[in-house]
N, CA, C and O of each residue as an XYZ file, in Angstrom:
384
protein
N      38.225     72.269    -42.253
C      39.329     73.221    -42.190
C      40.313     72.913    -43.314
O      40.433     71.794    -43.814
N      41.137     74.192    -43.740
C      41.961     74.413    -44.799
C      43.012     73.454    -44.640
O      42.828     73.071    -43.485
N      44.059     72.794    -45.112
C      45.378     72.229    -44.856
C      46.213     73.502    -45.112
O      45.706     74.536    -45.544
N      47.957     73.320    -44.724
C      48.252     74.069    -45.530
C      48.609     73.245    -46.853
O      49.128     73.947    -47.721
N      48.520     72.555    -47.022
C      49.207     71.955    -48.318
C      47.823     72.487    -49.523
O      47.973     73.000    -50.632
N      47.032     72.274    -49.088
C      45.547     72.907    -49.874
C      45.789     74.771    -50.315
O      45.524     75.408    -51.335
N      46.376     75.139    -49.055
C      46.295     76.805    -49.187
C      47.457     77.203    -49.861
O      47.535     78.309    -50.396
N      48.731     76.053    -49.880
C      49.671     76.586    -50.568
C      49.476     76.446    -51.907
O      50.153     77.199    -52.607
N      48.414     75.359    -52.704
C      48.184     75.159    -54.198
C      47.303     76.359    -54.510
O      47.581     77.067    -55.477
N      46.346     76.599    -53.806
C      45.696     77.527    -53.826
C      46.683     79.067    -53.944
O      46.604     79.654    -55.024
N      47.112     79.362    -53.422
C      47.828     80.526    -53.884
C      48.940     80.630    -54.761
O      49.694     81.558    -55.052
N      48.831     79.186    -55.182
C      49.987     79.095    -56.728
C      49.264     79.526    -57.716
O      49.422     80.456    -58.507
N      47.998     78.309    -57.504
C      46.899     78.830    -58.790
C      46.588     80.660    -59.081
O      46.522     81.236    -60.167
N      46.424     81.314    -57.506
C      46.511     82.799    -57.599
C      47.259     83.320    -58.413
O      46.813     83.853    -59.429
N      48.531     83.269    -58.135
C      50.180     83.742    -59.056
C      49.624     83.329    -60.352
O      49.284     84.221    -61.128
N      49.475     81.997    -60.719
C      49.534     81.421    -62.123
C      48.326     82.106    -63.137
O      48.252     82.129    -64.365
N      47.541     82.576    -62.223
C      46.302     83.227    -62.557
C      47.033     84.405    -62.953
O      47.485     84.493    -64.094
N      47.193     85.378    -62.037
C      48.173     86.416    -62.059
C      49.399     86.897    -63.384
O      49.752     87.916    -63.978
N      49.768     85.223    -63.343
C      50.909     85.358    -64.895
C      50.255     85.377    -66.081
O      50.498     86.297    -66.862
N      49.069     84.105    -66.511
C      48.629     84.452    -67.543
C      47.591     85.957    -67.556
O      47.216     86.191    -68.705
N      47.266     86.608    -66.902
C      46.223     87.905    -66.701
C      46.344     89.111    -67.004
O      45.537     89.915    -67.470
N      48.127     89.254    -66.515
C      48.425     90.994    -66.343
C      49.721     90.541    -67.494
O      50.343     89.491    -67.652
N      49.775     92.032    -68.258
C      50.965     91.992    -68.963
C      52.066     93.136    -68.261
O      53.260     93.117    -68.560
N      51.531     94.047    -67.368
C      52.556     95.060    -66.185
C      54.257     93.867    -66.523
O      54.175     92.676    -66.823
N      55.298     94.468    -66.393
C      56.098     93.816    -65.606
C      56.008     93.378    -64.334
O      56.143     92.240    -63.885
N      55.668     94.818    -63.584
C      55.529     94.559    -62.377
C      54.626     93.215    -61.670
O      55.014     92.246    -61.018
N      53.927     93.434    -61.901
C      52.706     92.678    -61.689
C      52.650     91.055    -61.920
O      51.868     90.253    -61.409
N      53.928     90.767    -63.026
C      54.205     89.658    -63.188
C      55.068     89.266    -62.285
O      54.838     88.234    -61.654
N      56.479     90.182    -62.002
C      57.494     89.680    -60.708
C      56.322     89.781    -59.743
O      56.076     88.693    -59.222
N      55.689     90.573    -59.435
C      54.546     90.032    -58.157
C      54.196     88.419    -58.354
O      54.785     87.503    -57.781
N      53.282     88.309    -59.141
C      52.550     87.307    -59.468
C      53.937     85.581    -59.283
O      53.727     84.486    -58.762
N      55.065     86.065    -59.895
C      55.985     85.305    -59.383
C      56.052     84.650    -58.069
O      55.885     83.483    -57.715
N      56.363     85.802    -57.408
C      56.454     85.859    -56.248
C      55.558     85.095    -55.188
O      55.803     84.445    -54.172
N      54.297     85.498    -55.943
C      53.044     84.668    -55.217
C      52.765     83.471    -55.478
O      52.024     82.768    -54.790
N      53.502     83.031    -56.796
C      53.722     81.080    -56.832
C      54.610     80.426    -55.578
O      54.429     79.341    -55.025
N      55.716     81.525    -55.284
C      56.852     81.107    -55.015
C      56.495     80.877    -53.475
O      57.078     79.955    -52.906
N      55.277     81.907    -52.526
C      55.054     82.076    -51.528
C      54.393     80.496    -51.505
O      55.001     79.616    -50.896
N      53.471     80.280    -52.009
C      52.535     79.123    -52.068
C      53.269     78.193    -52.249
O      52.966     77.186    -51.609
N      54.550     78.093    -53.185
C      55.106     76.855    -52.841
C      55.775     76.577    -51.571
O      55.492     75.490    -51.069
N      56.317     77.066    -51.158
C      56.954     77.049    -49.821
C      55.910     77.049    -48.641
O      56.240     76.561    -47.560
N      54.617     77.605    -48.834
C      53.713     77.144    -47.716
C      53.411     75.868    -47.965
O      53.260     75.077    -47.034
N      53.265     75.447    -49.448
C      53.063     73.854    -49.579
C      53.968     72.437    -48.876
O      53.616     71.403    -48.309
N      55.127     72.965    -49.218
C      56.128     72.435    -48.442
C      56.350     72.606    -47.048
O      56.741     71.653    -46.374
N      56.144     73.699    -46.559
C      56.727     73.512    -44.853
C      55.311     72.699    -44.281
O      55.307     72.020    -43.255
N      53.862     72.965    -45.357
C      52.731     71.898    -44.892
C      53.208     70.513    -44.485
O      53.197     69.974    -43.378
N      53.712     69.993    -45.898
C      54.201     68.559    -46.261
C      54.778     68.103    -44.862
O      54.436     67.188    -44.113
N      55.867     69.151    -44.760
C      57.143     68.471    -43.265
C      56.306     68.617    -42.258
O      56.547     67.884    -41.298
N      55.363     69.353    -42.157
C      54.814     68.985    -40.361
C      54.202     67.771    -40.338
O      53.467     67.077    -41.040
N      54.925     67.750    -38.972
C      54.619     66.336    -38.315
C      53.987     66.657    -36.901
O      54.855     67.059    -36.126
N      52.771     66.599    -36.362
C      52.001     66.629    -35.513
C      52.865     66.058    -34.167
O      53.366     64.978    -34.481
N      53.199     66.425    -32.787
C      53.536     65.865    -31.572
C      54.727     65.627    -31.576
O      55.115     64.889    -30.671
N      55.865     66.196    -32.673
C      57.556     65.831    -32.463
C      58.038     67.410    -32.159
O      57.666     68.555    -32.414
N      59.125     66.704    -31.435
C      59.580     68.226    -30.632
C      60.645     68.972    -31.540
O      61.028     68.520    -32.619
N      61.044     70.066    -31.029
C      61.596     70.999    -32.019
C      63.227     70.513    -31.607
O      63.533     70.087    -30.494
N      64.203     70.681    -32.784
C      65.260     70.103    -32.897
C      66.435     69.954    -32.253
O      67.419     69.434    -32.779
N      66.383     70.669    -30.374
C      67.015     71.135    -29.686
C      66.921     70.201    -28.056
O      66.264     70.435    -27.041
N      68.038     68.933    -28.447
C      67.685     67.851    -27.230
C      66.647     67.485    -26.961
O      66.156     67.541    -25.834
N      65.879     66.831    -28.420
C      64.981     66.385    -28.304
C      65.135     64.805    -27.964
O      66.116     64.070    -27.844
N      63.499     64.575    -27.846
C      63.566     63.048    -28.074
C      62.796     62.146    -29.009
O      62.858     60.943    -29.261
N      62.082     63.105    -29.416
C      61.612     62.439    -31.073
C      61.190     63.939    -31.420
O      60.188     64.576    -31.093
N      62.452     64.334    -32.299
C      63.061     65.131    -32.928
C      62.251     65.607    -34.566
O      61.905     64.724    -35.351
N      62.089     66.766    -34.807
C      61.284     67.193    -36.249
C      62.392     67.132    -37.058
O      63.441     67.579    -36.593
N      62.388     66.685    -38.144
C      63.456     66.936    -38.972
C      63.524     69.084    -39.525
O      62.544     69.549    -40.106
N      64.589     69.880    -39.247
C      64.850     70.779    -39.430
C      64.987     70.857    -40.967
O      64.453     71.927    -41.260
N      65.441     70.252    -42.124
C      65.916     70.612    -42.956
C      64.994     71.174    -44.470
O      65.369     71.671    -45.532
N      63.989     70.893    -44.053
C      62.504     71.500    -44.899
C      62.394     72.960    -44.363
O      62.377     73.909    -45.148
N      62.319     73.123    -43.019
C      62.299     74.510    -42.694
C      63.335     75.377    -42.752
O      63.162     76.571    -42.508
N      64.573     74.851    -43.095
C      66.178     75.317    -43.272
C      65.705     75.406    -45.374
O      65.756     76.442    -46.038
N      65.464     74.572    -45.696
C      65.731     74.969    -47.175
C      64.428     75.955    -47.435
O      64.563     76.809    -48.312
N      63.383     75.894    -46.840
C      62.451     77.086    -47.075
C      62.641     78.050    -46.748
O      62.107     78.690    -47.654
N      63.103     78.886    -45.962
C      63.942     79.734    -45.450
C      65.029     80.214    -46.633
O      65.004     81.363    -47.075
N      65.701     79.504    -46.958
C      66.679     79.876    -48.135
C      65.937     80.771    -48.980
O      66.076     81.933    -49.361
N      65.046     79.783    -49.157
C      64.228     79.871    -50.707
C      63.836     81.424    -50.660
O      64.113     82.325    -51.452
N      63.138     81.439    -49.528
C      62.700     82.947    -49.331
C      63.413     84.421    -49.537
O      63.051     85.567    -49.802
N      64.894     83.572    -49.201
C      65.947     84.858    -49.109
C      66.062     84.824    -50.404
O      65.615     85.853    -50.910
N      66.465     84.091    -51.136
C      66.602     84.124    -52.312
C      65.656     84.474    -53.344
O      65.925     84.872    -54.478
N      64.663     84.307    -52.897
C      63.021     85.220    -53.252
C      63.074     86.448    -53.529
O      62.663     86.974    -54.563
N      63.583     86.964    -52.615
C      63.304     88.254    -52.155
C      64.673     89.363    -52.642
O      64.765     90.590    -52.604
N      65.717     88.186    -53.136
C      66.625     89.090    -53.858
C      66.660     88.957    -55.318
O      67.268     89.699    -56.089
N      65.750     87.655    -55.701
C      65.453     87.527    -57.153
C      64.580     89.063    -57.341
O      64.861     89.918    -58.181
N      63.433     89.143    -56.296
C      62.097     89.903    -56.415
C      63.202     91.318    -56.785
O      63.522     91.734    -57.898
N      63.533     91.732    -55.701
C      64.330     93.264    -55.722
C      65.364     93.562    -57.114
O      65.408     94.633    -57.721
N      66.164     92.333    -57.437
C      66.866     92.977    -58.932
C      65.587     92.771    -59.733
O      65.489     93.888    -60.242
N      64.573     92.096    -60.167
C      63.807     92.211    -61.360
C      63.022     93.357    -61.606
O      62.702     93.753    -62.727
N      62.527     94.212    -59.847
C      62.236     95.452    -60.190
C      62.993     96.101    -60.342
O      62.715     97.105    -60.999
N      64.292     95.947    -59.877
C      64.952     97.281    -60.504
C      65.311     97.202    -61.486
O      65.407     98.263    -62.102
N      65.687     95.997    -62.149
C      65.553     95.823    -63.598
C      64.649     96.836    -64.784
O      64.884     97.635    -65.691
N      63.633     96.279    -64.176
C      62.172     96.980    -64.383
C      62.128     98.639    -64.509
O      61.787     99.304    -65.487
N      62.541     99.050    -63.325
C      62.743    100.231    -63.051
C      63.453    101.007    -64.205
O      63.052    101.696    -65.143
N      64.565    100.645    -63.788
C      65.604    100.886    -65.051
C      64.830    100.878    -66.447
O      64.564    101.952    -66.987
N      64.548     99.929    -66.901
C      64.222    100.210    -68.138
C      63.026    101.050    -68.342
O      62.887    101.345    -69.529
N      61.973    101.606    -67.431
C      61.145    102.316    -67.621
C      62.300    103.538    -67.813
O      62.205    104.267    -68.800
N      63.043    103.673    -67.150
C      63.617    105.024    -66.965
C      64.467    105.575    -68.170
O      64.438    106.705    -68.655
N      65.338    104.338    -68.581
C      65.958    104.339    -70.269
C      64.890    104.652    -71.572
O      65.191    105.254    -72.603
N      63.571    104.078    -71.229
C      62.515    103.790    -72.202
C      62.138    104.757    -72.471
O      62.025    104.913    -73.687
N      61.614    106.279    -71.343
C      60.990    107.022    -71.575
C      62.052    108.490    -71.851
O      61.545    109.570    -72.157
């Protein structure tokens, strides 16, 4: 069976594949995007810890703060992702 730490390199290599491949704009903020997914599956892999309880009066407690900064990351993903297409957008629209 897969890890995730295996599936998250694996879908970096996808993206990275993705960046050198397509010259689209689009297709590249995608391809971004899809490093960015894979890293963060790589990481929330890393922090699991098998048989510790979730962070709420526990007694051997997961550390929260891998799944708190991945979480960020995402939001911040996803508002990098939205101005670069409209970026994008825009300039198709000036261009033509």
């Amino acid at each position: 069976m897969i890890s995730p730490e295996q599936a998250g390199v694996i879908i970096m290599l996808v993206g990275i594949y993705g960046l050198m491949a397509k010259r689209e704009p689009i297709k590249l903020v995608l391809s971004i995007n899809v490093v960015s997914l894979g890293l963060v599956l790589f990481f929330i892999g890393l922090a699991y810890s098998p048989g510790k309880d979730v962070p709420i009066m526990p007694t051997d407690p997961v550390d929260p703060l891998p799944a708190t900064l991945m979480l960020t990351t995402l939001v911040v993903d996803i508002a990098i992702t939205s101005l670069a297409l409209a970026i994008i957008i825009r300039m198709r629209r000036d261009g033509s």
